[in-house]
C-alpha positions as CSV (number, residue, x, y, z in Angstrom):
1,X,0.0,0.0,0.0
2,X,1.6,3.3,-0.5
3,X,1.1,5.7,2.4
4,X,2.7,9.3,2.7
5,X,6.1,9.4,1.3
6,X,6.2,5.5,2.3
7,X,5.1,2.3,0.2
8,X,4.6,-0.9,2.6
9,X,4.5,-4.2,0.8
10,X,3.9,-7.8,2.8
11,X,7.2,-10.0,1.8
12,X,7.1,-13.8,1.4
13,X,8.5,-14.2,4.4
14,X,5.0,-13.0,6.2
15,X,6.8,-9.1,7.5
16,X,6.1,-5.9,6.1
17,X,8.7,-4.2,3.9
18,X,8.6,-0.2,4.3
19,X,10.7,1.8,1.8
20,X,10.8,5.9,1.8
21,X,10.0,7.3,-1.3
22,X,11.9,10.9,-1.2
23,X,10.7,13.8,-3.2
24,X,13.8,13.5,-5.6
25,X,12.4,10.2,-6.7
26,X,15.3,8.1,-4.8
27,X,14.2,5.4,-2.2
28,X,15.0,4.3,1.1
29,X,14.9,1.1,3.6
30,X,12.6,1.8,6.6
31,X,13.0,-1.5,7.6
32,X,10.8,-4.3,8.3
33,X,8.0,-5.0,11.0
34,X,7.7,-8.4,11.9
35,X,5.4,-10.3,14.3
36,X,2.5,-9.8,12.4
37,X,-0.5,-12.1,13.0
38,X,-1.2,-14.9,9.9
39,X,-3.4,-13.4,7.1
40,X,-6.8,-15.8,6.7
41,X,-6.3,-15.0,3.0
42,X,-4.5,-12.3,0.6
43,X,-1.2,-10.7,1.8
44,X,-3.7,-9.5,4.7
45,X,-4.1,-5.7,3.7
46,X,-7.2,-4.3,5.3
47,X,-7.6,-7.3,7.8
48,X,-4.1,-7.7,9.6
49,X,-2.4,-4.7,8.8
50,X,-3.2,-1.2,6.7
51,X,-2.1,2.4,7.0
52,X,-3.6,5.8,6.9
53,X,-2.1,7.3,3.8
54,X,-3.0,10.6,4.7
55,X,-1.3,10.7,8.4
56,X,1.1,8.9,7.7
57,X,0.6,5.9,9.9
58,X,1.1,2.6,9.9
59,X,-1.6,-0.8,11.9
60,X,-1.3,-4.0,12.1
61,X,-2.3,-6.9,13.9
62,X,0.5,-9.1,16.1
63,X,0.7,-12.6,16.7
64,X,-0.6,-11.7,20.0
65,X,-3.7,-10.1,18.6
66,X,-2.7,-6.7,19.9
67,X,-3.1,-3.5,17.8
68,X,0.5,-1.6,16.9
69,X,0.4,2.2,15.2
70,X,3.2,3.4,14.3
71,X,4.5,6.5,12.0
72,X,7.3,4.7,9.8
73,X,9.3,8.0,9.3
74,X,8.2,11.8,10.2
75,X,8.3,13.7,7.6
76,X,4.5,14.0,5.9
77,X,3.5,15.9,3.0
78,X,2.3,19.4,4.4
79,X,-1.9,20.5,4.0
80,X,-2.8,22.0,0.9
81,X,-6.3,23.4,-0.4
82,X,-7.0,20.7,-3.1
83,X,-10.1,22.6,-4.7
84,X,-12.1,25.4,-3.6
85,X,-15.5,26.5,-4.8
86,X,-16.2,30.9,-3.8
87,X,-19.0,31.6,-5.5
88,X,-20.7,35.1,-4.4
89,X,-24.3,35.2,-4.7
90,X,-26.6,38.0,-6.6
91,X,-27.3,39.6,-3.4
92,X,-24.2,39.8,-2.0
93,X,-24.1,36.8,0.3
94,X,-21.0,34.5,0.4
95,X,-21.0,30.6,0.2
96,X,-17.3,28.4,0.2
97,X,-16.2,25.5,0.5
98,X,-12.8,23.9,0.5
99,X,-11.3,20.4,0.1
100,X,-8.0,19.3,1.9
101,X,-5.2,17.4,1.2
102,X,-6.0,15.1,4.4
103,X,-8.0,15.6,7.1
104,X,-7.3,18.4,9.6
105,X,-7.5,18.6,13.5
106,X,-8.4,22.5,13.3
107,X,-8.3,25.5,10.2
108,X,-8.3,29.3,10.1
109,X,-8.8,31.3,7.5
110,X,-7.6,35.3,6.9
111,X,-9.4,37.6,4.4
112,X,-7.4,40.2,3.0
């Protein structure tokens, strides 16, 4: 699955492979998590392990049945307006709406 600046692939082996992908196109080893619990079918993405592309973050399921969440490296992609729609009414009034990059915990905005 690729995640923010991260791609996380299930190896034969049964661990998770997690590789940086930089912004000047090079890669990098994040290393490995291992311990993960037995997929039922599939490489097990969605069911034993996934991540939150967005945040950054990486779950999965242990052996041991216990939840792990992680952030495989710290650097995320900043917040951006994705699309905006500002259209001004006949009388004046004001309706807007704008889309994120990824969800956000709290927003201000400044008129000018």
């Amino acid at each position: 699955l690729l995640g923010d600046r991260f791609l996380a692939a299930r190896e034969a082996s049964g661990d998770l492979r997690l590789t940086a992908l930089r912004p000047d196109g090079s890669t990098g080893d994040l290393g490995t998590v291992t311990g993960l619990k037995a997929p039922e079918d599939g490489d097990g993405r969605g069911t034993t392990w996934t991540l939150d592309p967005a945040a950054g973050k990486l779950a999965w399921v242990g052996t041991d049945d216990t939840v792990h969440v992680t952030a495989p490296q710290q650097a995320v992609s900043p917040l951006v307006v994705t699309h905006s729609a500002v259209p001004a009414t006949s009388a004046g009034e004001w309706g807007a709406s704008w889309w994120l990059s990824k969800p956000a915990a709290s927003w201000k905005l400044t008129l000018v």
